[in-house]
ROGU-440510 format. One line per field, with one value per residue (C-alpha): residue in one letter; residue number from 0; z, y, x. Coordinates in steps of 0.05 Angstrom, whole numbers, plus 5000, padded with zeros to 4 digits. Layout:
ROGU-440510
type: a | ... $
seq: NUM | ... $
zz: Z | ... $
yy: Y | ... $
xx: X | ... $
end
This chain:
ROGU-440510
type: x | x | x | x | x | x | x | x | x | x | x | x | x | x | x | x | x | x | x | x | x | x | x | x | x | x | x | x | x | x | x | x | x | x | x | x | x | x | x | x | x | x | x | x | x | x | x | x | x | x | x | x | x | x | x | x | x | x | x | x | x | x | x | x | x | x | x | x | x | x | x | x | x | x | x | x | x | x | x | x | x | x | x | x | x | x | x | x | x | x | x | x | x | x | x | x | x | x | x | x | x | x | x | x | x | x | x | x | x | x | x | x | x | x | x | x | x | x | x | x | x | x | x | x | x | x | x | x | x | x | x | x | x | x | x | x | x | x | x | x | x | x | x | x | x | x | x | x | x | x | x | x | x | x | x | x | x | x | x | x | x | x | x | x | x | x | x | x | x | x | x | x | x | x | x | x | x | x | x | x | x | x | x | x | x | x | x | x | x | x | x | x | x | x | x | x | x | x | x | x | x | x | x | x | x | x | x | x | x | x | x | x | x | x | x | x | x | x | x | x | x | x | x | x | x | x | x | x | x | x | x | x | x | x | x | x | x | x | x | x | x | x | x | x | x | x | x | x | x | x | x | x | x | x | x | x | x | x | x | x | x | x | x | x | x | x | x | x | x | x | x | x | x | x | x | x | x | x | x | x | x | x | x | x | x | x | x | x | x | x | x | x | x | x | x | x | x | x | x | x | x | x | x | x | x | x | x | x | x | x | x | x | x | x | x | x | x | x $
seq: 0 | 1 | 2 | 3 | 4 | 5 | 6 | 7 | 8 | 9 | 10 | 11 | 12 | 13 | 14 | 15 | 16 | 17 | 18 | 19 | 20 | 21 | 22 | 23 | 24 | 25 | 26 | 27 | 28 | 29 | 30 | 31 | 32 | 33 | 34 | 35 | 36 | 37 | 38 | 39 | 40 | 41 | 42 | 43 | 44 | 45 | 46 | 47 | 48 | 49 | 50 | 51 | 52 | 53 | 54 | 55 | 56 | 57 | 58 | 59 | 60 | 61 | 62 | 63 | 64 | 65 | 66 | 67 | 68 | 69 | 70 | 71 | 72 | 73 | 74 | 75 | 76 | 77 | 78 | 79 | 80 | 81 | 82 | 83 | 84 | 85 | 86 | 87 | 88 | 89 | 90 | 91 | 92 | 93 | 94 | 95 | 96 | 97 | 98 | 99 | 100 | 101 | 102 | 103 | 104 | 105 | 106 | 107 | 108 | 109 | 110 | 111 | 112 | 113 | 114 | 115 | 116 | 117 | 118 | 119 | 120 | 121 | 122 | 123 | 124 | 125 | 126 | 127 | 128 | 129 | 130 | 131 | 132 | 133 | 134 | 135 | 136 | 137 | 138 | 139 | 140 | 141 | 142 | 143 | 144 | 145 | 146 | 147 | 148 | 149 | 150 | 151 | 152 | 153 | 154 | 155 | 156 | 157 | 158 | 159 | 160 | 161 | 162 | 163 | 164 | 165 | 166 | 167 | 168 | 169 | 170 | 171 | 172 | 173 | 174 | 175 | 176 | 177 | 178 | 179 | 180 | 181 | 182 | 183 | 184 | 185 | 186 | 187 | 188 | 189 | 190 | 191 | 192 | 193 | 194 | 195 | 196 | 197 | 198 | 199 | 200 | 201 | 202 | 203 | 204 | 205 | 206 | 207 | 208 | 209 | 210 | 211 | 212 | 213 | 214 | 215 | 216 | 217 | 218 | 219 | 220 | 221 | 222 | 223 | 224 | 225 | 226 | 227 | 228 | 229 | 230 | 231 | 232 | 233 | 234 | 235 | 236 | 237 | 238 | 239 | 240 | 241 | 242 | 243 | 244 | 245 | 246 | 247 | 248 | 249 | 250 | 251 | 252 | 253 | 254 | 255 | 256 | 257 | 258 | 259 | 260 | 261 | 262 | 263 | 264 | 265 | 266 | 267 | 268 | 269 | 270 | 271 | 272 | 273 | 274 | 275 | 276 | 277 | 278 | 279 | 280 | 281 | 282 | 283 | 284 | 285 | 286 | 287 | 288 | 289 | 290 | 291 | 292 | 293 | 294 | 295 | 296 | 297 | 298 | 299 | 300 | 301 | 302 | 303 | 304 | 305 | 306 | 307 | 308 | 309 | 310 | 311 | 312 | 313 | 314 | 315 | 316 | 317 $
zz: 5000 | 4992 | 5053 | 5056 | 5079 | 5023 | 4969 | 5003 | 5013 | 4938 | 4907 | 4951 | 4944 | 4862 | 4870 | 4913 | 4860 | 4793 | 4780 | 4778 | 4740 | 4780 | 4793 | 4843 | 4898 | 4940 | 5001 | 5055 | 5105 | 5110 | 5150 | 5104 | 5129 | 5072 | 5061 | 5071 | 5101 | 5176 | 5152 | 5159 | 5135 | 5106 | 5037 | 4987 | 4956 | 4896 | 4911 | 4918 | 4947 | 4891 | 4901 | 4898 | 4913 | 4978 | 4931 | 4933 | 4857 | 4831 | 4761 | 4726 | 4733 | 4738 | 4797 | 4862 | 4928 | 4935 | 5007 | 5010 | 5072 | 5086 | 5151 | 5200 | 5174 | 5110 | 5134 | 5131 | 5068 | 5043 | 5076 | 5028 | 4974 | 5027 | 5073 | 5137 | 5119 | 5041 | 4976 | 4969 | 4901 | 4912 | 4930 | 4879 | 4831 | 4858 | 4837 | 4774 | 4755 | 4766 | 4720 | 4774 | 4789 | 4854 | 4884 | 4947 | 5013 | 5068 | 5139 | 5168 | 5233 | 5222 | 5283 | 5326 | 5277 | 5238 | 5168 | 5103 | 5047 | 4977 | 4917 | 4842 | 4777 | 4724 | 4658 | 4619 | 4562 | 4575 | 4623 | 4676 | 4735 | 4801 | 4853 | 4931 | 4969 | 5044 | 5091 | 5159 | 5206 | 5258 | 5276 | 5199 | 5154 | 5108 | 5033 | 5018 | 4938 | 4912 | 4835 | 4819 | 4736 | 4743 | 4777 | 4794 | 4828 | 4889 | 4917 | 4961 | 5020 | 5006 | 5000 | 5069 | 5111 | 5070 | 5106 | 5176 | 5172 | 5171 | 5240 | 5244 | 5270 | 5305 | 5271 | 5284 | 5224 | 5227 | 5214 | 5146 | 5130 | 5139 | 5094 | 5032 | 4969 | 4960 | 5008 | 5013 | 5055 | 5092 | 5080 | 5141 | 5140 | 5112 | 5164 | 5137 | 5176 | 5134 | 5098 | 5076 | 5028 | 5008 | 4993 | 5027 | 5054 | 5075 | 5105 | 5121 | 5196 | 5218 | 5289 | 5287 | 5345 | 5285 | 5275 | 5213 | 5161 | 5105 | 5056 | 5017 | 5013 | 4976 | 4961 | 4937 | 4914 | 4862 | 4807 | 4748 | 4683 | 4650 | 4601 | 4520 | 4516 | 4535 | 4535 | 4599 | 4593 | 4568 | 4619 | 4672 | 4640 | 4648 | 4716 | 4735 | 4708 | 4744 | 4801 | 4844 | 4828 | 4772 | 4716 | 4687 | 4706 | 4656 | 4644 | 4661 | 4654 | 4630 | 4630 | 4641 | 4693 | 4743 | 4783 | 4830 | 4796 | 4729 | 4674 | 4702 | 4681 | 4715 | 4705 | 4735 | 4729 | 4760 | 4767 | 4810 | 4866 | 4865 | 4840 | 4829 | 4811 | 4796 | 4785 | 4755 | 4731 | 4708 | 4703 | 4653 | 4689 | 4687 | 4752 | 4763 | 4820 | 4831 | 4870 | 4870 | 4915 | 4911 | 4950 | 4950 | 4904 | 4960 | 4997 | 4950 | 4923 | 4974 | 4995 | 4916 | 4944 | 4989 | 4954 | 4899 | 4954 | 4975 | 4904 | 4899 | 4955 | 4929 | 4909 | 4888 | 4938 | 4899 $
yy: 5000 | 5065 | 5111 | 5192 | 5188 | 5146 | 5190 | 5252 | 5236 | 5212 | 5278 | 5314 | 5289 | 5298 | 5372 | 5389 | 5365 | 5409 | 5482 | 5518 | 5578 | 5625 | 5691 | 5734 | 5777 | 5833 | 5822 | 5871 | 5846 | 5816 | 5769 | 5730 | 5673 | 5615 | 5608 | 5532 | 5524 | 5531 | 5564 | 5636 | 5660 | 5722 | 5723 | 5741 | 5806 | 5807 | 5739 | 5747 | 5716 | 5670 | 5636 | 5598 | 5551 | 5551 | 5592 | 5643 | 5672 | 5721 | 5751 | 5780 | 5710 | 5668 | 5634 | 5601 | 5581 | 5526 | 5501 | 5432 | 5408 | 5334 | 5296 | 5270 | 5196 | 5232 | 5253 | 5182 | 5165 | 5242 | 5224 | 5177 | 5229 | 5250 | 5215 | 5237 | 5246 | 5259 | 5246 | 5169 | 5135 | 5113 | 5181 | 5210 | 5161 | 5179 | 5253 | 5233 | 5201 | 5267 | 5300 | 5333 | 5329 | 5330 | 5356 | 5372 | 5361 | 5420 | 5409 | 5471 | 5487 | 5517 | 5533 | 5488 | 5430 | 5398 | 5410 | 5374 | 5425 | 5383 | 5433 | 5419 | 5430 | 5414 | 5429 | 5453 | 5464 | 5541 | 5532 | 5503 | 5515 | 5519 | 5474 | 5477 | 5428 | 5424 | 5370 | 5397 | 5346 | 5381 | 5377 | 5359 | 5350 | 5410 | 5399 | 5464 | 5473 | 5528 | 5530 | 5587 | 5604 | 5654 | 5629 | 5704 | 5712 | 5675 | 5633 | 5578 | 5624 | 5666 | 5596 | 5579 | 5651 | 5645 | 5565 | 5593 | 5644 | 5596 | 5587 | 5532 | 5560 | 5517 | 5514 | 5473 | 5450 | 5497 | 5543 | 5514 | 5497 | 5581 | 5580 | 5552 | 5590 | 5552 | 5532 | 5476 | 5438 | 5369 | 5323 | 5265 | 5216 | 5250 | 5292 | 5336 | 5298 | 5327 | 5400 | 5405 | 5455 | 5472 | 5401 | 5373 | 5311 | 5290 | 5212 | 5175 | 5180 | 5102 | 5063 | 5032 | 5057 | 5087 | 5162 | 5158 | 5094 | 5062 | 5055 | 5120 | 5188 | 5253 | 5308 | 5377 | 5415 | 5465 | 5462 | 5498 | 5464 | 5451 | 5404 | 5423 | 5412 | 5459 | 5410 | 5392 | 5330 | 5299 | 5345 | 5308 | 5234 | 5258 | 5287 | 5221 | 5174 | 5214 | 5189 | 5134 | 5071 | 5090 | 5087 | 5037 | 5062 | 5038 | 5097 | 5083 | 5144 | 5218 | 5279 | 5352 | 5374 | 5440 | 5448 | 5497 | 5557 | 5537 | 5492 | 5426 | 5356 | 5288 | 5225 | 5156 | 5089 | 5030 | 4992 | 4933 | 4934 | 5010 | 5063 | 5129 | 5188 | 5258 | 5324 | 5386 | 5459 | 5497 | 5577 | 5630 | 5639 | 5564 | 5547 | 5487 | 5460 | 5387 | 5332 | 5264 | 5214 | 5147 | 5078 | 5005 | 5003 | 4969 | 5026 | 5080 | 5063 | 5079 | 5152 | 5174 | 5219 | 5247 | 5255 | 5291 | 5343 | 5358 | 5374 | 5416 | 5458 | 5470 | 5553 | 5589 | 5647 | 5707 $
xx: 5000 | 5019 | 5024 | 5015 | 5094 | 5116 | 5085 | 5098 | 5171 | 5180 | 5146 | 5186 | 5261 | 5248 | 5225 | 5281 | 5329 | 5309 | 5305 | 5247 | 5223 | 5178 | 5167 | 5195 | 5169 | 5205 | 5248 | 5241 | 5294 | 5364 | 5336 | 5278 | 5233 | 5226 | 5146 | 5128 | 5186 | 5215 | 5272 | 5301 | 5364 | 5404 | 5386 | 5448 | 5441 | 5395 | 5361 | 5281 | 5228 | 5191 | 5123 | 5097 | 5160 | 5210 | 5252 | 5294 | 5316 | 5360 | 5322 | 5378 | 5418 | 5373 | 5404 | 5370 | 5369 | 5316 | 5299 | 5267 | 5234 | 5223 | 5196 | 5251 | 5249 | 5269 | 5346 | 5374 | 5354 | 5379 | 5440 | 5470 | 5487 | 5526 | 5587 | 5632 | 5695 | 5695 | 5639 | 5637 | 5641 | 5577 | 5544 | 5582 | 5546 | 5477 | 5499 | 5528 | 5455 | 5424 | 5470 | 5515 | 5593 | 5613 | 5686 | 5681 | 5653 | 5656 | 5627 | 5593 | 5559 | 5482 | 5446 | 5495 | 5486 | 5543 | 5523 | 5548 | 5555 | 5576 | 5601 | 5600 | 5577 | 5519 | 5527 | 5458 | 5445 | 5448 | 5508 | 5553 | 5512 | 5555 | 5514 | 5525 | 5478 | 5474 | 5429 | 5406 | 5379 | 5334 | 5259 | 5239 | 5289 | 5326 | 5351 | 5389 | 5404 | 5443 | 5436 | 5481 | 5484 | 5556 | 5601 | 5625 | 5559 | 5570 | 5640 | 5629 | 5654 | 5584 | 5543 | 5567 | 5552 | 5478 | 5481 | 5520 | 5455 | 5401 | 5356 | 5302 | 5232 | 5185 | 5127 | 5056 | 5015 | 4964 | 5020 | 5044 | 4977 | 4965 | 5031 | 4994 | 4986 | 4915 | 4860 | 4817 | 4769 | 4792 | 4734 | 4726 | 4752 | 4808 | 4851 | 4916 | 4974 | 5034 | 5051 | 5124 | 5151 | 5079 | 5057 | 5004 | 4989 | 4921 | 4909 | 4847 | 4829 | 4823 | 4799 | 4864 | 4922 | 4950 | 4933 | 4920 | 4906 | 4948 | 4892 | 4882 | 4927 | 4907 | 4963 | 4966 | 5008 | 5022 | 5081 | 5107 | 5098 | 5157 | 5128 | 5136 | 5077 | 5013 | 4952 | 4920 | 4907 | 4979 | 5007 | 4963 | 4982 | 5053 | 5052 | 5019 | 5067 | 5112 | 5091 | 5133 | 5100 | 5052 | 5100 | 5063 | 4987 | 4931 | 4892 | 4815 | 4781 | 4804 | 4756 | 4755 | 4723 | 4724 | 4782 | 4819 | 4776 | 4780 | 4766 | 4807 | 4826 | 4817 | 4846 | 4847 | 4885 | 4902 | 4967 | 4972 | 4928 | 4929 | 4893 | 4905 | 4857 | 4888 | 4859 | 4906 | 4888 | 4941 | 4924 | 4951 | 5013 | 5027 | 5031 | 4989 | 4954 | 4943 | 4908 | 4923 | 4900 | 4924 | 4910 | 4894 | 4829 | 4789 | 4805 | 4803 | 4737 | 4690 | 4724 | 4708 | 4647 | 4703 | 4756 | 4715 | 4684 | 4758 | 4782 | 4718 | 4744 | 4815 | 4817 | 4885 | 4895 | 4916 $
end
């Protein structure tokens, strides 16, 4: 079965390892807080605010700082790209895979927290992008990715006072749910049990000694689409496949339907003893929303009424 964690974690971990494109707001203060995030820091000179992603971008560049949060459990798994004493060949594999070259390994302290920072490169097809990533293992866990497109911009001595800088904020889940760029409704049974880097987990509410169940997750979250293509529903198909353990989903039903504000699309498919059902609007700035909620199909089946009154709540906050 598929667990709220499980999915959560995997959507998670990919975001926090690509670029995005967004928009940028102002900052106000040396000192910025990271929306959906815990984290505060100094934020390098010319690097904005961007929503609706824990991002912080610098326009002229084109450079970022993106700040992915994960739950506890995730740091150990995280930690493998990573090793004590120097970048092992087999994390430096795991980097190679994604395209980046790894040289060195720095440790830091952040916050009173011994702090891995890894430098390296990626080469684009625009450029060599100059990469500094750092793992913080706190209260959740923090994916720090420095995605820096001139490599006069910023020297690894700047990357590590922006990391030295960094303070972890308590925060409860009514908190990050207050964080979101969208609202919606949780339907019983569903209950949210998870918000991380503005992605939303919500799990069924069970009688078991559990808090929540195993049976049936539904996640939102909102994403830029980077896809060459511009139609809704392959977009959808795409997002879905996407998704750990769906590769392979056989599409059952594909509509369009309201969504989020606007005219939506919905699709559904089964792979295994799984099914997945998936609703996505993406407005005229491209920045789409989605909802997908995923489970065992004897599970899944009967919260259908539910899960459809959820993702009629969903509205983009402006």
């Amino acid at each position: 079965m598929v667990t709220g964690f499980k999915l959560m974690r995997h959507l998670t971990q990919a975001v926090a390892l690509v670029s995005f494109l967004t928009i940028p707001t102002a900052v106000n203060a040396e000192s910025v807080f990271i929306p959906g995030t815990s984290v505060t820091l100094e934020a390098p000179p010319g690097f904005t605010v961007a929503d609706p992603h824990s991002v912080l971008e610098h326009v002229e560049t084109g450079s970022s700082i993106i700040i992915a949060e994960f739950p506890p459990e995730a740091y150990s798994a995280i930690l493998r790209l990573f090793t004590s004493e120097t970048v092992s060949e087999t994390a430096a594999d795991l980097w190679e895979s994604r395209g980046v070259t790894i040289d060195r390994l720095t440790w830091l302290t952040v916050d009173d927290r011994e702090v891995p920072l890894l430098t390296g490169t990626q080469v684009t097809a625009e450029a060599e992008v100059t990469k500094y990533i750092a793992l913080l293992e706190g209260e959740n866990t923090i994916l720090v990715t420095f995605n820096i497109m001139d490599p006069n911009q910023m020297t690894q001595d700047d990357a590590e006072m922006v990391m030295e800088s960094i303070r972890l904020l308590p925060l409860t889940l009514e908190e990050r749910v207050a964080q979101l760029s969208f609202s919606f409704e949780a339907i019983a049974p569903f209950q949210v049990s998870q918000v991380y880097s503005g992605i939303t987990v919500l799990e069924e509410m069970t009688e078991d000694p559990a808090p929540f169940g195993t049976g049936a997750a539904v996640l939102i979250t909102r994403g830029y689409n980077s896809s060459e293509t511009s139609d809704p529903a392959q977009i959808n198909e795409q997002l879905l496949r996407n998704t750990p353990d769906f590769q392979s989903i056989q599409i059952t039903n594909q509509e369009s339907a309201p969504f989020a504000g606007g005219t939506g699309h919905v699709i559904s498919g089964v792979v295994g003893d799984l099914t997945a059902v998936q609703f996505l609007h993406i407005p005229d700035d491209g920045r789409y929303i989605r909802l997908v909620a995923i489970g065992a199909t004897s599970a899944l089946e009967p919260l259908l009424p539910m899960i459809q009154d959820v993702a009629d709540s969903v509205e983009i906050l402006e």
